[in-house]
N, C-alpha and C positions, 0 to 999 in steps of 0.2 A: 504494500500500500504506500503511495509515496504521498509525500507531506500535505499535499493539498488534499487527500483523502480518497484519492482517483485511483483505479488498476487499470491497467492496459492488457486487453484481450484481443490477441492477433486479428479474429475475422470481423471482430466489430471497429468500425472508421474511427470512433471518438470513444474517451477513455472511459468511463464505469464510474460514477460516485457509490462509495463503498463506506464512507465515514458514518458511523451511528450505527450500522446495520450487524443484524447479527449471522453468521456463516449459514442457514439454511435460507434465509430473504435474500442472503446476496446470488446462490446458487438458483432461486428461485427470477432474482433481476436477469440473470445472465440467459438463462432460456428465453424469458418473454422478449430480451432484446434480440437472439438469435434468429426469436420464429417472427419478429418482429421486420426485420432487417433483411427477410427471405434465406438465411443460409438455413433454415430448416422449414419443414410443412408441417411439422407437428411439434408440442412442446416437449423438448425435451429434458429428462431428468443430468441435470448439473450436479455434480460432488464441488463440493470447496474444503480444501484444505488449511488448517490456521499452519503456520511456519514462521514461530520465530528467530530474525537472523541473530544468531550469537554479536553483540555489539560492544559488549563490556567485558572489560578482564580485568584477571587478576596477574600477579607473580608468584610465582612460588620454586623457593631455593632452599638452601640448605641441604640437609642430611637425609633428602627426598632420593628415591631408586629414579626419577627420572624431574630433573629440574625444567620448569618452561612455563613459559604464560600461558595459562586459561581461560580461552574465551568461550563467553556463557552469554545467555541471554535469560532473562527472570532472575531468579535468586539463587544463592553457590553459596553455599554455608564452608567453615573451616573443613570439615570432618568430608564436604564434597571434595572440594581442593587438593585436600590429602589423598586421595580416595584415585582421583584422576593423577596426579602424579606418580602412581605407583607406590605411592608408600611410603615412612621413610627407610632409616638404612637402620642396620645393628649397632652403628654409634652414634644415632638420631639420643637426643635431649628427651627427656621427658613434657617440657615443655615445647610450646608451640607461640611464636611472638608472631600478632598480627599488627601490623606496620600500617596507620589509615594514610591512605593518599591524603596530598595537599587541598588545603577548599578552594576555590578562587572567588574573589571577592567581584561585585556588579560589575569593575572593569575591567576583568576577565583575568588579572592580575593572583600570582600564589599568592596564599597567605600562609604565615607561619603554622606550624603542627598545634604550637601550643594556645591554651587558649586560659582564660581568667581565672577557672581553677587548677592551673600548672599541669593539666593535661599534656603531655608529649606527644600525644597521638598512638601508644604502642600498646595494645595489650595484648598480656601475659593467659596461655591458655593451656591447660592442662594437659597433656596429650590421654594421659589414663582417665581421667574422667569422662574424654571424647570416644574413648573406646568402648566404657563399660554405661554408658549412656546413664551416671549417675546426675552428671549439673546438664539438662538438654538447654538449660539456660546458654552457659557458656561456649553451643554451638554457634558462633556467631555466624550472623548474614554479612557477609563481604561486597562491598563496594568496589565502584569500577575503579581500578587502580592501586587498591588496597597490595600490599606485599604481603605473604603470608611467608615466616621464615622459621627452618627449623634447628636450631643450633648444636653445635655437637655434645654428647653429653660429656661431662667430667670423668677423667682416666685416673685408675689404681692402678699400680703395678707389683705386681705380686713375684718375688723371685728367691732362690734359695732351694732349698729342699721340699719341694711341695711336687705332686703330679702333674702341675698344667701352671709352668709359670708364664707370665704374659702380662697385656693389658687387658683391662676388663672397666664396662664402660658402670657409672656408679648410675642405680636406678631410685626411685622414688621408694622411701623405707627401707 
């Protein structure tokens, strides 16, 4: 549908006002202009499809199995994000830092992250809570731009006389 609310339909001359209408009245418009217009003798039954273009993304890096922007259309929660990146890795953080994109102010100009209550713009999000779907609060809805980043977790190193000396990544508990 383009901005002015119009589709373009190859066998009809002039473009289709589509705005307001709901996908079975538009499917319904399209016939009566077809039989209307001579490319048919009888009315025919039209399907319409909704299809949203993916328009908004996100980023997401870190200790992810496959790092890369996400582009979505509607809503992309954290635990989506994750979910589409493959994952993180075995020295993924237990946490999860979402990064909000910058606002722009009326004159199209950034504005700072922070805001009157010392906001930074970053929150802090559990990864194990996201899993075990205890805070569905804290699944947050992501924003076009937002960074979703996952940091690596902190290293022990275990060596000496033990079975399996290494590093070994420190989990929550």
């Amino acid at each position: 549908v383009d901005a002015d609310g119009t589709i373009s339909f190859p066998p009809l001359e002039k473009p289709v006002k589509v705005a307001g209408l709901a996908i079975r009245e538009v499917g319904t418009l399209l016939s009566n202009r077809l039989f209307h217009e001579s490319w048919m003798t009888v009315h025919a039954k039209v399907n319409v499809e909704l299809e949203q273009t993916p328009n908004k993304r996100v980023l997401v890096n870190g200790q992810v199995r496959q790092p890369a922007e996400v582009k979505f259309a509607g809503e992309l929660t954290v635990l989506d994000a994750l979910i589409q990146s493959g994952w993180t890795t075995e020295d993924a953080s237990d946490r999860v830092m979402v990064i909000r994109a910058s606002a722009r102010g009326t004159d199209g100009a950034l504005l700072p992250l922070t805001d009157k209550t010392g906001d930074t713009g970053v929150i802090e999000v559990s990864l194990h809570d996201l899993q075990n779907g205890q805070s569905p609060d804290k699944n947050l809805m992501l924003q076009d731009g937002d960074r979703v980043f996952v940091p690596k977790a902190a290293q022990v190193y275990i060596d000496g006389y033990v079975n399996r000396p290494g590093a070994y990544s420190v989990t929550a508990g």
